[in-house]
VONUNU-242472 format. One record per atom (N, C-alpha, C): residue in three letters; x, y, z. Coordinates in steps of 0.02 Angstrom, whole numbers, padded with zeros to 5 digits, always signed. Atoms other than C-alpha are relative to their C-alpha. Example, Ala and Ser with C-alpha at 12.3 -4.5 7.8 and 13.67 -1.06 7.14 Angstrom:
BEGIN
ALA+00045-00059+00000 ALA+00615-00225+00390 ALA+00045+00060+00000 SER-00042-00059-00003 SER+00684-00053+00357 SER-00039+00055+00037 
# end
This chain:
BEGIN
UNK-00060-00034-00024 UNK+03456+04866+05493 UNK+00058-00050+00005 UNK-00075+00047-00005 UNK+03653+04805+05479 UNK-00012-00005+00080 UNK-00051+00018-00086 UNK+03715+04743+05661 UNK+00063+00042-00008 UNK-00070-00014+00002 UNK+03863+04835+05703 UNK+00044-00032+00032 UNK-00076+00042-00010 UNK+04008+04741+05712 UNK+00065+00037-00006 UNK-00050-00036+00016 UNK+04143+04875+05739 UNK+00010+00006+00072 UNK-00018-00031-00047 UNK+04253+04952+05853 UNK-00033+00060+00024 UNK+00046-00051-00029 UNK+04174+05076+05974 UNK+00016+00047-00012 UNK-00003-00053+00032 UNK+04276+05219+05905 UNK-00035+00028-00064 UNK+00018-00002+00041 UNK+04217+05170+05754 UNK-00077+00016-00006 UNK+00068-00045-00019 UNK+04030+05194+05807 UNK+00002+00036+00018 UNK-00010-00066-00001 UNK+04074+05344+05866 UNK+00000+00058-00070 UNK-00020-00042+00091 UNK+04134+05427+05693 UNK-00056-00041-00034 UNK+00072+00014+00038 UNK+03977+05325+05600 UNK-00023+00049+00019 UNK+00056-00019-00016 UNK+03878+05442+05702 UNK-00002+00073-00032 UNK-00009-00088+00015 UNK+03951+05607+05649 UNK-00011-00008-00090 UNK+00009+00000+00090 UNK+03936+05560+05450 UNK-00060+00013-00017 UNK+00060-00033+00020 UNK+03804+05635+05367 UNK-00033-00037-00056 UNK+00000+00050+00041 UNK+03720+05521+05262 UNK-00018+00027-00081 UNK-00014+00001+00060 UNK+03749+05506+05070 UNK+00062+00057-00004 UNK-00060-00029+00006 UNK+03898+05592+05104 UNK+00073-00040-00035 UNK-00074+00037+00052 UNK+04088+05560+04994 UNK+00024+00003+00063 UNK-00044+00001-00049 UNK+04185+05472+05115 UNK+00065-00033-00013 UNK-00048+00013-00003 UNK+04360+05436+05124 UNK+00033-00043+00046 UNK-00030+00026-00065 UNK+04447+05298+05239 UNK+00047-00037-00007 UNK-00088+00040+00009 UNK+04643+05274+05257 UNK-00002-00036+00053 UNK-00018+00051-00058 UNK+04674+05122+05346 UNK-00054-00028+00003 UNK+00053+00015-00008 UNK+04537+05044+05312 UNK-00041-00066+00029 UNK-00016+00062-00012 UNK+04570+04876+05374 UNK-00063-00047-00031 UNK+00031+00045+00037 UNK+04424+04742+05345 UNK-00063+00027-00004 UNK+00064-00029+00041 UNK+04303+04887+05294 UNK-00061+00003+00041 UNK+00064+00007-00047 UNK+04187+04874+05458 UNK-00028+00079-00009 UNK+00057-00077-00001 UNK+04141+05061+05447 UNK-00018+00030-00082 UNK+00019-00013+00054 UNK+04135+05083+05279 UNK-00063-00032-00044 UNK+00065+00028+00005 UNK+04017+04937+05256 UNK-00051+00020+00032 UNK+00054-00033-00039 UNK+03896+05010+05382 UNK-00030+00073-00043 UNK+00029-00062+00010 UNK+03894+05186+05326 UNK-00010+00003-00093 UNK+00008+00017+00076 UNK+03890+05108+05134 UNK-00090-00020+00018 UNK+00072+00010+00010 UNK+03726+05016+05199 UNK-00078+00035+00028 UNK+00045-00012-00044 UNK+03653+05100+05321 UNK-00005+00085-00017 UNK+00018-00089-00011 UNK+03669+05304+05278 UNK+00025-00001-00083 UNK+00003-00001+00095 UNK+03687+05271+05063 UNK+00066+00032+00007 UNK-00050-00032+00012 UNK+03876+05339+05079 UNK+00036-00026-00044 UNK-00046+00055+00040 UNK+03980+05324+04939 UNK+00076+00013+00021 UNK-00068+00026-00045 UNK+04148+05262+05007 UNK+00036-00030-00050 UNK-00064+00036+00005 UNK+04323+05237+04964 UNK+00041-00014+00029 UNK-00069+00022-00025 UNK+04466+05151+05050 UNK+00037-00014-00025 UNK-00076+00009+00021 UNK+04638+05141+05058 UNK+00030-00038+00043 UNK-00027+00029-00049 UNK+04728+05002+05134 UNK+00036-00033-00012 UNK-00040-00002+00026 UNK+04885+04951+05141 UNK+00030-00091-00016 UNK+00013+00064-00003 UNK+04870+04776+05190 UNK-00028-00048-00049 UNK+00039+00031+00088 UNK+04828+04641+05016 UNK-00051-00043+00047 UNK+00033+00025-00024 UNK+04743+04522+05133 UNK-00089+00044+00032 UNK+00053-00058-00030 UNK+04624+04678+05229 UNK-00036+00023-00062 UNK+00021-00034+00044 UNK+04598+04757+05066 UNK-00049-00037-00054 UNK+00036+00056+00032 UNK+04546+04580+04962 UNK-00071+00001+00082 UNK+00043-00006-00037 UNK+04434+04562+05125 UNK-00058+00047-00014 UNK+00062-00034+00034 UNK+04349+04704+05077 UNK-00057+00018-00068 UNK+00017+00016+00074 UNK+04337+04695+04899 UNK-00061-00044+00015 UNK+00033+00054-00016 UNK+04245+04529+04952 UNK-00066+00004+00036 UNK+00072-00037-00041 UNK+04107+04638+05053 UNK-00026+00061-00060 UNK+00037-00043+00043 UNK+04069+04728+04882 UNK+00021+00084+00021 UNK-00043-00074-00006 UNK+04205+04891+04939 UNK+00036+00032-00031 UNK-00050-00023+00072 UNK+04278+05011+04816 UNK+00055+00015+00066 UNK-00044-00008-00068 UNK+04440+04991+04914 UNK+00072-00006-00046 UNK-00071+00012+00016 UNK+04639+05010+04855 UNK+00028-00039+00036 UNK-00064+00022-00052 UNK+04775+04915+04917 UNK+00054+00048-00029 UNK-00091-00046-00005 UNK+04904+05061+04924 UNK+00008+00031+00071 UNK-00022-00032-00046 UNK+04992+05172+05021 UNK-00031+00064-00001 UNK+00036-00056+00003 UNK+04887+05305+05076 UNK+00022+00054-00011 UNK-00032-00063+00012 UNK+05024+05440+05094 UNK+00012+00026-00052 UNK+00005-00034+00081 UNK+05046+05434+04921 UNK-00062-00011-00034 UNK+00048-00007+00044 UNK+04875+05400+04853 UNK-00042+00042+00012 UNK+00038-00060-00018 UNK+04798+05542+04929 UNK+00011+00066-00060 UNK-00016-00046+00038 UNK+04892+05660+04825 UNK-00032+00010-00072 UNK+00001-00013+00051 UNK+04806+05600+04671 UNK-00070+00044+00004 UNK+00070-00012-00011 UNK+04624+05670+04722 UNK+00002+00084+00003 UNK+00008-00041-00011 UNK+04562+05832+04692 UNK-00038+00038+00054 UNK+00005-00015-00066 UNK+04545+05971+04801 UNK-00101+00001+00012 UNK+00064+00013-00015 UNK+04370+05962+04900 UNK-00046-00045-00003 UNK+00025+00063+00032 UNK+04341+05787+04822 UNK-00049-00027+00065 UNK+00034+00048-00055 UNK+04267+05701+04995 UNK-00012+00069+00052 UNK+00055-00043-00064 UNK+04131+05779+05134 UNK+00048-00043+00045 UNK-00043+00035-00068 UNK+04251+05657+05260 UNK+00045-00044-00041 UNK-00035+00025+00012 UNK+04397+05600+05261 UNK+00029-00025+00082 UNK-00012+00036-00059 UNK+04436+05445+05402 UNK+00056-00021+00010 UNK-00059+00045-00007 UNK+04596+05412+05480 UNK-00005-00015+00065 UNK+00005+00025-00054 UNK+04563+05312+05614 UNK+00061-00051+00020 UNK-00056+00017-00013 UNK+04696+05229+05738 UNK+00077+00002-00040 UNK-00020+00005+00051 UNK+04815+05271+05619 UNK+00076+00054+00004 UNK-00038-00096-00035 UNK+04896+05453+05655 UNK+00071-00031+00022 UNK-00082+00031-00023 UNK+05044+05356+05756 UNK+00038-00035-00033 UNK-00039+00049+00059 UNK+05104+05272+05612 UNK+00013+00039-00054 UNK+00001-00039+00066 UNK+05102+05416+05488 UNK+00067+00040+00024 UNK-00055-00008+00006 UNK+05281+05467+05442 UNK+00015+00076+00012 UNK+00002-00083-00014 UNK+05247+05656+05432 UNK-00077+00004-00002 UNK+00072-00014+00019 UNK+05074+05690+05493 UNK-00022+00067-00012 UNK+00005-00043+00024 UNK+05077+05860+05479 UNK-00001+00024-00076 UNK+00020+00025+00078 UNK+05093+05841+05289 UNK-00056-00009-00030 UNK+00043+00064+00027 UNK+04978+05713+05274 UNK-00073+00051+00029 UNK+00059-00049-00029 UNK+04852+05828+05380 UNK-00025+00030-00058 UNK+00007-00069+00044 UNK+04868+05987+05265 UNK-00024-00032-00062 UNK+00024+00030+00056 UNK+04841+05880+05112 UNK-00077-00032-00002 UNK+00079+00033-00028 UNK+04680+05786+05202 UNK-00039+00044-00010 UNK+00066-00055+00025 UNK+04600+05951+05203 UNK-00015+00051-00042 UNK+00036-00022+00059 UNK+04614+06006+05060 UNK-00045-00038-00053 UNK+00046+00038+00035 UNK+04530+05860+04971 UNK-00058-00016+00045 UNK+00062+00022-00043 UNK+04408+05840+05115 UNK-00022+00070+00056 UNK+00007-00057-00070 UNK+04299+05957+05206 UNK+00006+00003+00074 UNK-00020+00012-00050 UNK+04323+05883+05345 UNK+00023-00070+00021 UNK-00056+00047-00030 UNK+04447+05771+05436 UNK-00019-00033+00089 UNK+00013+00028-00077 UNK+04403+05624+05575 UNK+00084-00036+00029 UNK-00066+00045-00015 UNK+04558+05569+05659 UNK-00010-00040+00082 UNK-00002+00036-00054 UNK+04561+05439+05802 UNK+00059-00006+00012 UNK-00067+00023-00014 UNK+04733+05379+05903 UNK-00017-00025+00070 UNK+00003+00019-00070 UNK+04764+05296+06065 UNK+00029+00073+00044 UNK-00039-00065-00042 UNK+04808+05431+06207 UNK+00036-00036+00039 UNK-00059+00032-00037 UNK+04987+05415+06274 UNK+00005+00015+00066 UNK+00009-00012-00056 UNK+04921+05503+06422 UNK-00050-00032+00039 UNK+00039+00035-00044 UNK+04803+05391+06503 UNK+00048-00009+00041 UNK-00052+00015-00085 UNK+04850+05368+06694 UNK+00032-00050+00013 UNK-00035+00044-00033 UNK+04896+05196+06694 UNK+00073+00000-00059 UNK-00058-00012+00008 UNK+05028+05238+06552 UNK+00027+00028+00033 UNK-00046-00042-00057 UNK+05091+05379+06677 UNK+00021-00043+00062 UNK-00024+00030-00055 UNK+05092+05261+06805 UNK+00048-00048-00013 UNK-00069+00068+00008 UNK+05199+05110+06723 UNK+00060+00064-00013 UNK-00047-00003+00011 UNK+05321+05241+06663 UNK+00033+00027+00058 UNK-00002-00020-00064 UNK+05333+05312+06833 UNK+00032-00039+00038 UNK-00032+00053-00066 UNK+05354+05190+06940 UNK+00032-00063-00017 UNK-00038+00068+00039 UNK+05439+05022+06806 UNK+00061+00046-00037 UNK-00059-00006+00028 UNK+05542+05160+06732 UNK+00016-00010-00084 UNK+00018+00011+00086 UNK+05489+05076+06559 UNK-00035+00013-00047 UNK+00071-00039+00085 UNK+05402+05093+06379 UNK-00062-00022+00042 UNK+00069+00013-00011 UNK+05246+05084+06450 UNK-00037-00047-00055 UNK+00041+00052+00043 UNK+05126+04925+06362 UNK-00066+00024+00043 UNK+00085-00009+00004 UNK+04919+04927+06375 UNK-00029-00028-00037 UNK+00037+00030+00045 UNK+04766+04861+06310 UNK+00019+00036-00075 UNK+00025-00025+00059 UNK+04759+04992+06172 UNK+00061+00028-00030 UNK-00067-00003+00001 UNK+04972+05027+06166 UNK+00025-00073+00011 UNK-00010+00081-00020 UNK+04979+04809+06155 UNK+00086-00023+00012 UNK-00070-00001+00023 UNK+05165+04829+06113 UNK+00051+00005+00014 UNK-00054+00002-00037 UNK+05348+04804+06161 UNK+00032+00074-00040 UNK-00040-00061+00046 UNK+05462+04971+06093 UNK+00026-00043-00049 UNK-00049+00023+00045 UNK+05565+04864+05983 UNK-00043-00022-00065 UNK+00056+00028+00044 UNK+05403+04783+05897 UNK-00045+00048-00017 UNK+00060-00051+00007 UNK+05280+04923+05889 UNK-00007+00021-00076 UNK-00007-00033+00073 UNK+05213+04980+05711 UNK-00017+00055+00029 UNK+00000-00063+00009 UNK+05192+05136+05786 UNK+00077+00041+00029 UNK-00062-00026+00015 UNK+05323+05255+05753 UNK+00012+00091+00045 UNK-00005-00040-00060 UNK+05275+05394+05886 UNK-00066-00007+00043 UNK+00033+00012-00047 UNK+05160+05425+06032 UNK-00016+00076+00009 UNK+00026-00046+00005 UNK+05034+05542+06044 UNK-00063+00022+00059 UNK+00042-00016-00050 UNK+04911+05640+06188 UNK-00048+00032-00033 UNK+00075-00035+00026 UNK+04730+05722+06155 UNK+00039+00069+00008 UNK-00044-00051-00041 UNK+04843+05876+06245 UNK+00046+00026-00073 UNK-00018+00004+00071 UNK+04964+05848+06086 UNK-00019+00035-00047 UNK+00039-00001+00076 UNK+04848+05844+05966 UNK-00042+00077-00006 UNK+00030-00060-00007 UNK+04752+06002+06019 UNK+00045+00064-00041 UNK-00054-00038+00023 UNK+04925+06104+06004 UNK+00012-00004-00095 UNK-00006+00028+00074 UNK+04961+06024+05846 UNK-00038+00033-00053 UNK+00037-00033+00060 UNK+04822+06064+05738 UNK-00015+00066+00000 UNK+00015-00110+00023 UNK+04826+06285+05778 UNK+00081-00016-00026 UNK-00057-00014+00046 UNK+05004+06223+05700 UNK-00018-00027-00061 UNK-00003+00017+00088 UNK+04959+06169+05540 UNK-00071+00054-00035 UNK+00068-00027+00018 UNK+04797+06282+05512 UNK-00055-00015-00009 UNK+00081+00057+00004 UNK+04644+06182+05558 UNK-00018+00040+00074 UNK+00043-00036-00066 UNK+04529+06205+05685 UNK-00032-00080+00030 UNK+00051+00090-00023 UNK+04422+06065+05797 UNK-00057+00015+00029 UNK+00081-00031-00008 UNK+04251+06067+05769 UNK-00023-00064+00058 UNK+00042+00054-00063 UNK+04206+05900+05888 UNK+00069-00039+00017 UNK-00049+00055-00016 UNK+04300+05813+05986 UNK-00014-00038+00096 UNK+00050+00047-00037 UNK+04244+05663+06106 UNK+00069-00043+00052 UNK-00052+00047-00048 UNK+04377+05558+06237 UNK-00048-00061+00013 UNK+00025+00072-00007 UNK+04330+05366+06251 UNK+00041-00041+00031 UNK-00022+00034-00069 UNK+04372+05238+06368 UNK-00021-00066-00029 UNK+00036+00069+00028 UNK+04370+05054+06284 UNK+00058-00049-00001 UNK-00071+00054+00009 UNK+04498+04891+06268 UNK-00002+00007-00061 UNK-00018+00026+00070 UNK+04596+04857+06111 UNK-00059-00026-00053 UNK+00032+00034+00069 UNK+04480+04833+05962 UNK-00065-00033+00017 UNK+00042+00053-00021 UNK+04334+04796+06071 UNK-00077+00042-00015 UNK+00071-00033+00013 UNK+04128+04849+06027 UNK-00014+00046+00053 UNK+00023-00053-00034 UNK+04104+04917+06174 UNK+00036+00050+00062 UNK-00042-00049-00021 UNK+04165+05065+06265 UNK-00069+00046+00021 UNK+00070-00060-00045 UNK+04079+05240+06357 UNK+00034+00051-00026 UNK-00024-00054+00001 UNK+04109+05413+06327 UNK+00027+00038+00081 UNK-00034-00057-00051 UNK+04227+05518+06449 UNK+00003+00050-00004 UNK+00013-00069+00005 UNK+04172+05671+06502 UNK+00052+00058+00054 UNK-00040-00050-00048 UNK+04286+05728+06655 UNK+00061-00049+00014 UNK-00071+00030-00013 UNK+04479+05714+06678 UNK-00006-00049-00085 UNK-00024+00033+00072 UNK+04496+05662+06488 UNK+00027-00003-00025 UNK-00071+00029+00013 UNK+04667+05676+06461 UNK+00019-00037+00029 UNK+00007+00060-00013 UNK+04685+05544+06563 UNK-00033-00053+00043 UNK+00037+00050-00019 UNK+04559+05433+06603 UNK-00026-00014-00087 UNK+00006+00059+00084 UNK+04535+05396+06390 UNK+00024-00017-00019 UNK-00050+00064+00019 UNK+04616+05267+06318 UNK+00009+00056-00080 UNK+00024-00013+00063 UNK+04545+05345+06141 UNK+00006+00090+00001 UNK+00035-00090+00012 UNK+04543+05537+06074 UNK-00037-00003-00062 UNK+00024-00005+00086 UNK+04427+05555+05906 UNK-00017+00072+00019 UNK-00008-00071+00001 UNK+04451+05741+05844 UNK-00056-00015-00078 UNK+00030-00008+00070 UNK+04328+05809+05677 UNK+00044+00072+00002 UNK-00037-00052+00006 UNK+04443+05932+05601 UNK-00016+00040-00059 UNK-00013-00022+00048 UNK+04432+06054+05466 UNK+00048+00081+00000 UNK-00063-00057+00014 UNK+04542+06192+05376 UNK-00037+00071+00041 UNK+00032-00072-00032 UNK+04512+06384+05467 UNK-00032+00022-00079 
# end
């Protein structure tokens, strides 16, 4: 058996993949879940990532992996092409995700999406009582510096997807630091007490 060496969201979504399943993963950074569910459940996997350094990284672990821009290389894939399609931490950086959604599921039967939640309590509490952008383990970031380009709640995200025409078949709240292995599942008060939301989505 591999060791897992990933983020704890990321063992999370390993668990829901079905093995020898077509998987898809935008943002794929240095390929930790894709190598796992390549060795450990026979999946055949592609990434997309946008980063040349992340993407050579993976190459270098034997990963059929792009260096592009996912928003546009999605479009070239036909429809139903991938059993999953992974966009993990990612969602807050996507320019129009609603778009980018509707397009996800039609080439994939189903759609994992992870993000940080902007409603955890101790964000409510810095903006509350400092008045300011709220920073955090898993929000590390000043406003001016941030690559993410909005801010998003599990609460959000619920609304969101009966607007684009999806549905949510699982969905789990997690509680973990920045980029770290280990973490727990949150079962009560989970809009905010999880740092993490991971949704499995597909079309109605």
């Amino acid at each position: 058996m591999v060791e897992i060496r990933m983020r704890f969201d990321l063992q999370v979504i390993s668990s829901w993949i079905e093995p020898h399943s077509r998987v898809l993963d935008l943002g794929c950074g240095h390929g930790d879940l894709l190598y796992y569910l390549q060795t450990e459940k026979g999946v055949k996997g592609i990434g997309i990532e946008s980063d040349e350094k992340k993407a050579a990284s993976c190459i270098s672990r034997g990963l059929s992996v792009l260096q592009e821009n996912f928003n546009e290389e999605v479009l070239d894939y036909p429809a139903n092409h991938f059993d999953y399609i992974i966009l993990s931490q990612t969602l807050q950086q996507v320019y129009k995700p609603d778009e980018l959604l509707r397009s996800l599921l039609t080439i994939g039967s189903k759609v994992i999406v992870s993000f940080p939640n902007f409603s955890h309590w101790k964000i409510r509490a810095q903006l509350f009582f400092t008045g300011l952008a709220p920073k955090s383990d898993h929000l590390p970031y000043e406003w001016y510096n941030s690559p993410n380009i909005r801010v998003v709640t599990m609460k959000d995200f619920r609304t969101f997807i009966a607007t684009i025409g999806a549905e949510i078949m699982q969905e789990v709240a997690i509680n973990n630091h920045h980029h770290e292995e280990k973490g727990n599942i949150v079962r009560f008060l989970t809009d905010c007490r999880a740092t993490y939301g991971i949704f499995l989505i597909t079309a109605k």
